[in-house]
C-alpha positions in Angstrom: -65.0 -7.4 1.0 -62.3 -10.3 1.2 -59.7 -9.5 3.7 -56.0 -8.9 2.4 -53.1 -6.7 2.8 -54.4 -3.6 1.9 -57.4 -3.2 4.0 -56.1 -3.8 7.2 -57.7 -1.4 9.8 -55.5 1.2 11.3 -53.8 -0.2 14.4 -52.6 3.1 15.4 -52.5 3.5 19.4 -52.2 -0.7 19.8 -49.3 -2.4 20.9 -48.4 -5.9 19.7 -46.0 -8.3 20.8 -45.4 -11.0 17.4 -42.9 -14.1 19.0 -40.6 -15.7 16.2 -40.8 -11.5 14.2 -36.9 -11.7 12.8 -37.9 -13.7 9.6 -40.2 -15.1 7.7 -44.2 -15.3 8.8 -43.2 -13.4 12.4 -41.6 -10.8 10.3 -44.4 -10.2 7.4 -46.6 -10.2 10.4 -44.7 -7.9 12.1 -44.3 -5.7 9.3 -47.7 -4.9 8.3 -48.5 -4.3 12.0 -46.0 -1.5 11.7 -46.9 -0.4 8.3 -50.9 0.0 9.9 -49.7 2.1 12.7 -48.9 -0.6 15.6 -46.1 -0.5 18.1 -44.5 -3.4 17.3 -42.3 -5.4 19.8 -40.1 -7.9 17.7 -39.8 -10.7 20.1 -36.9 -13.2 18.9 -34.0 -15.5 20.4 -30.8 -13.9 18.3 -30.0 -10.3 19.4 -28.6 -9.6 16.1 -31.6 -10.5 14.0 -34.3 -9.2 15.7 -32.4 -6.0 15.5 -31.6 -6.0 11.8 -35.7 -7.0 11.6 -36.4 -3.4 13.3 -34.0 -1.6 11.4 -35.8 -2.9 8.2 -38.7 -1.9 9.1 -37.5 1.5 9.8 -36.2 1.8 6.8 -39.5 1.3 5.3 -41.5 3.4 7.8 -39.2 6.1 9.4 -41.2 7.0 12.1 -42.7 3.3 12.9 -42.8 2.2 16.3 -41.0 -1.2 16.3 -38.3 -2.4 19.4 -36.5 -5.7 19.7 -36.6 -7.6 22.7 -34.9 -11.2 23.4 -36.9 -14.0 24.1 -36.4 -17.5 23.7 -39.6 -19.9 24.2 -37.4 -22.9 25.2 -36.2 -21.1 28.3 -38.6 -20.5 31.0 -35.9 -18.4 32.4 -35.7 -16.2 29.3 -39.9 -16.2 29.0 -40.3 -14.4 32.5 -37.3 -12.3 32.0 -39.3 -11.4 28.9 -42.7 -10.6 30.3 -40.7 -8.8 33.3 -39.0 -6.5 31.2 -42.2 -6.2 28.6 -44.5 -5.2 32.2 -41.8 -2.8 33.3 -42.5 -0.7 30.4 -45.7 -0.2 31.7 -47.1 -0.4 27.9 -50.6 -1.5 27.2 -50.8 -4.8 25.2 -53.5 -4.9 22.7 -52.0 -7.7 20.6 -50.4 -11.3 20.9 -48.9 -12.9 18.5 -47.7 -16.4 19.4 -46.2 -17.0 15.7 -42.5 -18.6 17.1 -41.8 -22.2 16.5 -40.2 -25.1 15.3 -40.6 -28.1 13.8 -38.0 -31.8 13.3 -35.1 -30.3 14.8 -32.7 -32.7 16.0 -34.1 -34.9 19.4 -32.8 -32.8 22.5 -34.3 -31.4 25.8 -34.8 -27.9 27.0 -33.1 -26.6 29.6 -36.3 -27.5 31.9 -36.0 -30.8 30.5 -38.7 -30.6 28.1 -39.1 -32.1 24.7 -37.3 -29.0 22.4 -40.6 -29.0 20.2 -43.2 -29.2 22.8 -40.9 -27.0 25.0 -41.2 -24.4 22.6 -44.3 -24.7 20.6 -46.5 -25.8 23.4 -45.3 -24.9 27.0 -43.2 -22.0 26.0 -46.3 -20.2 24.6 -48.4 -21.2 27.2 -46.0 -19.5 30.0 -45.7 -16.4 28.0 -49.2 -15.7 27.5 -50.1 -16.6 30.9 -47.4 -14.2 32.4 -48.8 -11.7 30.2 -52.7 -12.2 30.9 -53.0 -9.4 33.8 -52.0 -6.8 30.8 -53.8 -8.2 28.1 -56.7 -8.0 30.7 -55.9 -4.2 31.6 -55.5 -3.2 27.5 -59.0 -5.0 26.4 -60.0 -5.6 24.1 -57.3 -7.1 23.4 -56.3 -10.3 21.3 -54.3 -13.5 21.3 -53.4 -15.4 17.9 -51.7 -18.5 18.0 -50.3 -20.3 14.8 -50.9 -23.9 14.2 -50.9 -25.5 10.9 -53.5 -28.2 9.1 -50.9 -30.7 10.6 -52.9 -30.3 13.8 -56.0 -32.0 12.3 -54.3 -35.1 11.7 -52.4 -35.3 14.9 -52.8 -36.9 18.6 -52.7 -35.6 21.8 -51.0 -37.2 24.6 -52.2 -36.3 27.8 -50.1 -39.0 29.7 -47.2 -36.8 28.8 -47.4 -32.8 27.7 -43.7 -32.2 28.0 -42.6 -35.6 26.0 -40.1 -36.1 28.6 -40.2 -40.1 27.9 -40.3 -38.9 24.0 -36.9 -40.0 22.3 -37.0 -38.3 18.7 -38.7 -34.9 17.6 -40.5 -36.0 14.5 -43.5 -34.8 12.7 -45.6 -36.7 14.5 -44.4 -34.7 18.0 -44.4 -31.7 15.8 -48.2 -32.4 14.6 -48.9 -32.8 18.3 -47.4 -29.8 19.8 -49.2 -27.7 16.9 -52.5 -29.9 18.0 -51.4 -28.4 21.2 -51.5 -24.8 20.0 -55.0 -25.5 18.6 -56.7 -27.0 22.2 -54.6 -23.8 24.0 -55.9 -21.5 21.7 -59.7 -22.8 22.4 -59.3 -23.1 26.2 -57.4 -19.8 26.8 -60.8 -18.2 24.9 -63.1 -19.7 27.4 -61.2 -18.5 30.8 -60.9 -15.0 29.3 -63.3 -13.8 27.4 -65.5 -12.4 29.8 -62.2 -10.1 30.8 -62.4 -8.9 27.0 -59.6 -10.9 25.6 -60.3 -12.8 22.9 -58.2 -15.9 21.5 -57.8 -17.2 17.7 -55.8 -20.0 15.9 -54.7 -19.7 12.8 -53.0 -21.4 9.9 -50.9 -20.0 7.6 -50.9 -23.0 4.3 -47.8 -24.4 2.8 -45.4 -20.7 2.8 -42.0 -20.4 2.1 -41.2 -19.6 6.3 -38.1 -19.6 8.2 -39.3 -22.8 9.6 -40.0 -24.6 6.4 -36.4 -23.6 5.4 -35.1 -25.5 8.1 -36.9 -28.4 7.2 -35.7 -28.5 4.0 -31.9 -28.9 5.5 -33.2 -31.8 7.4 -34.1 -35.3 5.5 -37.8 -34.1 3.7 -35.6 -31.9 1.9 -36.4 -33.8 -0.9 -40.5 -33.3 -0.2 -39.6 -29.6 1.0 -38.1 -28.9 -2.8 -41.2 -30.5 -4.1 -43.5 -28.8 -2.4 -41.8 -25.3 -3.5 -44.3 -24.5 -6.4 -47.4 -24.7 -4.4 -46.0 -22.1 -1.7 -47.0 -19.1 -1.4 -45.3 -15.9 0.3 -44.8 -15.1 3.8 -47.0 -11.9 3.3 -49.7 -14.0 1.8 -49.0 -16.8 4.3 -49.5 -13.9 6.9 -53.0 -13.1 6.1 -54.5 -15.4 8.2 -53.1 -14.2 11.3 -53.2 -10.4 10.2 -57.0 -11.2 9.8 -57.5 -13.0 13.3 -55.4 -10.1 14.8 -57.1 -7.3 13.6 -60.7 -7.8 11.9 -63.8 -7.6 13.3 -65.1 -10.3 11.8 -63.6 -13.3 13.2 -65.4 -12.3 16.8 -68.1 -13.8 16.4 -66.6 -17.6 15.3 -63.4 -17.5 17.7 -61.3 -20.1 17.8 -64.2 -23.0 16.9 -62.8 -22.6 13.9 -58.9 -22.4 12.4 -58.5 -19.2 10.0 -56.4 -20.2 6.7 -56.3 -19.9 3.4 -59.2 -21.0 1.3 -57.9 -23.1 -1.8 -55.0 -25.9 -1.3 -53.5 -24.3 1.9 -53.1 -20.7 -0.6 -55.1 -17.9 -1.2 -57.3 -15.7 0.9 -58.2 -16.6 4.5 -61.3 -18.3 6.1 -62.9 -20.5 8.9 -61.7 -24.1 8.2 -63.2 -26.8 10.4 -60.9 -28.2 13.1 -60.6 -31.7 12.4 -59.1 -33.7 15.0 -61.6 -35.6 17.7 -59.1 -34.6 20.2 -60.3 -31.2 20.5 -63.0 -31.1 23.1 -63.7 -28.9 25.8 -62.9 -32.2 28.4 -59.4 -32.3 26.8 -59.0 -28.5 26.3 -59.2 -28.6 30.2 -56.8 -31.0 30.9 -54.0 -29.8 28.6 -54.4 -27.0 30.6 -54.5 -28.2 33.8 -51.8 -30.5 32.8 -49.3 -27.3 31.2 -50.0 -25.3 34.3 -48.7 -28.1 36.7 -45.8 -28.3 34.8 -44.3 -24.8 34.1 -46.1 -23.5 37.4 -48.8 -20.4 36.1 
């Protein structure tokens, strides 16, 4: 049976966490969680918007478990004040969803001095899941899904410099590498904790008309963004992938050796596409890790 939106499995009794959940792919992801039963934590920078996102889905599920909580992945402040405040709920967490990013914002530094797209995309999902390992380990099975995109394949990975603090722009190329980032993560983070029942995945979601993509457009590839509007699909569609790595059964068994997307020009229904880039080995995996945990200290 080919996965979609109406046969995911009943999350009832799980608790997800979905980063980046106010709009666009966080949000379709976020709303099918909740529409299958999850407790849904939306997990977004702007008070405001992560709180309309709950009351929408309340409004289409009255009685759904969804809460907003702030949390913005350029702040390492804000990340452990996060995974404090998430712990000191004693909930269980069944479910990651490390869906928040950016991509060619203007060139700045986070407040720890980080490249803003590495920051976030990279090192600010790396801290957050690592801060939240101990309960992902107590909830197991449980599951981490981080998104990349098919960028990653054609990107590079410098390991002379993870937080691009020599970097002087915030391109594509720095965006291709913080989502190659997200790929070699994804791999590693499956190899230290599997045994422990957690279970890692990276996912792509094609070309889909995201929050992210939006952005983009107001940027200058707004001309290529306007372009490339009649080959996008959805976010719901473009939310398949990661629905599928979050909650089907079949994607144990391939892990993240493989990148779940859609199957026909980055659209359509999901499966394991071959991660292209030679700079994903398990030697490298291990240093970016090595490397991130030096850095933001976990």
């Amino acid at each position: 049976m080919v996965f979609d939106l109406n046969n995911i499995p009943d999350q009832s009794g799980k608790v997800a966490i979905v980063t980046g959940s106010n709009v666009g792919l966080g949000f379709s992801t976020a709303k099918y969680l909740v529409l299958n039963n999850a407790h849904v934590i939306i997990a977004s920078r702007t008070p405001k918007k992560g709180l309309d996102a709950v009351a929408e889905l309340k409004n289409m599920k009255p009685d759904a478990k969804v809460e907003f909580m702030q949390l913005d992945l350029a702040n390492s402040d804000s990340i452990r004040s996060f995974a404090n405040a998430f712990i000191e709920k004693r909930l269980p967490l069944h479910l990651l969803v490390n869906n928040a990013g950016i991509a060619i914002v203007p060139h700045s530094k986070t407040v720890d001095g980080y490249e803003v797209t590495l920051g976030t995309n990279h090192l600010g999902t790396y801290l957050l899941t690592n801060l939240l390992l101990d309960t992902l380990k107590k909830s197991a099975p449980a599951r981490v899904v981080t998104v990349s995109s098919l960028i990653a394949n054609m990107a590079k990975a410098d390991l002379n410099d993870v937080a691009g603090r020599s970097y002087e722009n915030s391109s594509m190329d720095v965006y291709g590498t913080s989502k190659l980032y997200n790929v070699m993560f994804a791999q590693e983070l499956d190899s230290r904790v599997r045994a422990d029942g957690v279970r890692s995945f990276v996912v792509q979601p094609g070309v889909a008309k995201s929050d992210m993509l939006r952005k983009t457009e107001r940027s200058g590839l707004s001309t290529m963004m306007k372009a490339m509007k009649f080959m996008m699909q959805s976010t719901d569609k473009g939310a398949i992938s990661t629905l599928y790595a979050a909650t089907s059964d079949e994607v144990l068994a391939t892990g993240p050796s493989r990148m779940y997307g859609p199957n026909f020009m980055n659209i359509g229904n999901t499966e394991a596409r071959k991660i292209e880039s030679k700079d994903v080995t398990a030697t490298n995996n291990k240093i970016l890790w090595e490397k991130t945990q030096e850095i933001v200290g976990v």
